[in-house]
C-alpha positions in Angstrom: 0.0 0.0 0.0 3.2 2.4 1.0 4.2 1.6 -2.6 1.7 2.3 -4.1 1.1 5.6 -2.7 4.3 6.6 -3.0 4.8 5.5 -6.8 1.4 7.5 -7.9 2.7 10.4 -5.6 6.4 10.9 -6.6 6.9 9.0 -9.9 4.1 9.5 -12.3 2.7 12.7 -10.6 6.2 14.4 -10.8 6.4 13.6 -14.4 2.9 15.7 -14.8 3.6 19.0 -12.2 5.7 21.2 -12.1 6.5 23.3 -9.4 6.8 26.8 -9.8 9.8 28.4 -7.6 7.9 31.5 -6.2 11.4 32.5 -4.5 12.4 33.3 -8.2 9.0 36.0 -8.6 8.7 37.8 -6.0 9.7 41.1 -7.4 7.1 40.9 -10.2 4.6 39.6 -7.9 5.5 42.6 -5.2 5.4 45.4 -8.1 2.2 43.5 -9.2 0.6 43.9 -5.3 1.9 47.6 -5.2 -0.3 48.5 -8.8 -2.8 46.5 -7.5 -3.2 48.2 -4.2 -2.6 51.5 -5.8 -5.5 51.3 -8.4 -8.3 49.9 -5.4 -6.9 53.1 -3.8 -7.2 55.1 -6.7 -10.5 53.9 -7.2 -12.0 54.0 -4.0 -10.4 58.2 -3.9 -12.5 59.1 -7.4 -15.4 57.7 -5.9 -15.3 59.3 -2.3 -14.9 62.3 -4.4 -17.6 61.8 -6.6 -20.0 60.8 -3.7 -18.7 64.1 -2.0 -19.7 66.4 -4.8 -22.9 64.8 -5.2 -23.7 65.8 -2.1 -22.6 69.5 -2.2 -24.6 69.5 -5.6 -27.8 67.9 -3.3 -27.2 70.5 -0.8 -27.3 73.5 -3.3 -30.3 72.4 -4.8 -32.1 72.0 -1.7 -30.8 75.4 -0.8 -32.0 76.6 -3.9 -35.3 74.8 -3.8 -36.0 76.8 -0.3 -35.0 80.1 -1.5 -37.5 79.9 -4.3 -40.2 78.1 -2.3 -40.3 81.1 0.3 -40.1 83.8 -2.6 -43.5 81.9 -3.6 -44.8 82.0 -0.4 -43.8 85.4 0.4 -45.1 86.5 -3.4 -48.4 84.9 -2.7 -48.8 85.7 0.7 -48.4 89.6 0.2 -50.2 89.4 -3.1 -46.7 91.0 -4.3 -45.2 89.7 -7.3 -42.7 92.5 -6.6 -42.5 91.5 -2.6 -41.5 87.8 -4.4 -39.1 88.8 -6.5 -37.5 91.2 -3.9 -37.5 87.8 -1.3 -35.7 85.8 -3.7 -33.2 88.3 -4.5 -32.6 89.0 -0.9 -32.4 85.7 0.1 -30.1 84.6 -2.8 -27.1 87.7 -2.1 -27.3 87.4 1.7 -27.0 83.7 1.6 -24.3 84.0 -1.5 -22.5 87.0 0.2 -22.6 85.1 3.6 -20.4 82.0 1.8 -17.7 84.2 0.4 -17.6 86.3 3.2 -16.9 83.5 5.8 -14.4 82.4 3.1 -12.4 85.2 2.4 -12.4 86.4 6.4 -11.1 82.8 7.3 -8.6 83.2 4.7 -7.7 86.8 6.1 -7.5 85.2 9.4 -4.9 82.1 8.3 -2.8 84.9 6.5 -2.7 87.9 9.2 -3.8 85.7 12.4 -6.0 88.1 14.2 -8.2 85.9 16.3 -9.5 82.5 16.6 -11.1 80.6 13.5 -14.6 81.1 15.3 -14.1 84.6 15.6 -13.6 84.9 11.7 -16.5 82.6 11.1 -19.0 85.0 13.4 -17.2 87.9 11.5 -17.7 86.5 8.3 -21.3 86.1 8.4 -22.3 89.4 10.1 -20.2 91.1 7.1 -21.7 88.6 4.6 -25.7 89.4 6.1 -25.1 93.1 6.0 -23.3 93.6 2.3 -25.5 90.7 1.2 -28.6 92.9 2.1 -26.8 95.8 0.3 -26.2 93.6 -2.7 -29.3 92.3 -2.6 -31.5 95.5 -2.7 -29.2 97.0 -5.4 -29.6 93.4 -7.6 -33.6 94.4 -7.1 -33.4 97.5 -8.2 -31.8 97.3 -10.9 -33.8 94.8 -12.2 -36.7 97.0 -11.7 -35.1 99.6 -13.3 -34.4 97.0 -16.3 -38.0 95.7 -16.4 -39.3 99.2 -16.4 -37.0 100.2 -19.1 -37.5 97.2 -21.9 -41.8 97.7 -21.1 -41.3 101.4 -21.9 -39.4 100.5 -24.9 -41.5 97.6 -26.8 -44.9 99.0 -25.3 -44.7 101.9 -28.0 
């Protein structure tokens, strides 16, 4: 029975296999691991990215999507188209202004260091509400101003 196994085992199965010296490889197979590794990490960085700017793009539209509802409300609750219109406009600069402001005073603060990040953050917004309200009342009014002008012009 010992024979037996070992003549199946060692003399006809030898003749078949091969064995593969993996000492002699391991470079290639050690470059191959590193590509390997570095496209799952690739891949799985595109997609946290692309997951992240869908949503900031979900985000702004929901933004967006309550800055217009409330212009509606505000439009049909004053009976105002003009009241709407001056809502959404409002709305849209403080809340734009508000963004860049906080930006651009955080940036300020890395640069210079004034005060603490929180500090430029509160200062940020208080400077983005009030030159958003500015910016918002002179975007209103000039579109009034433009509205008024092109009915003048094709009513005649």
């Amino acid at each position: 029975m010992q024979e037996l196994l070992y003549t199946l085992l060692f003399r006809q199965l030898s003749d078949h296999f091969y064995l593969i010296d993996s000492f002699q490889n391991d470079d290639n197979f050690i470059v191959t691991l590193l590509l390997m590794g570095s496209l799952v990490f690739l891949a799985l960085a595109v997609i946290s990215i692309l997951l992240g700017l869908l949503f900031i793009v979900t985000i702004i539209l929901l933004i967006s999507a309550g800055i217009i509802s409330t212009s509606v409300i505000v439009g049909l609750q004053q009976r105002s188209i003009t009241k709407g219109f001056k809502t959404l406009f409002l709305s849209s600069a403080i809340l734009g202004s508000s963004i860049v402001s906080v930006i651009f005073c955080i940036f300020l603060n890395a640069v210079y260091d004034w005060s603490s990040n929180n500090m430029a953050i509160l200062i940020g917004l208080v400077l983005g509400i009030i030159l958003g309200t500015g910016l918002g009342l002179l975007a209103f009014k000039a579109m009034a101003g433009l509205i008024r002008f092109l009915m003048s012009k094709y009513r005649k």
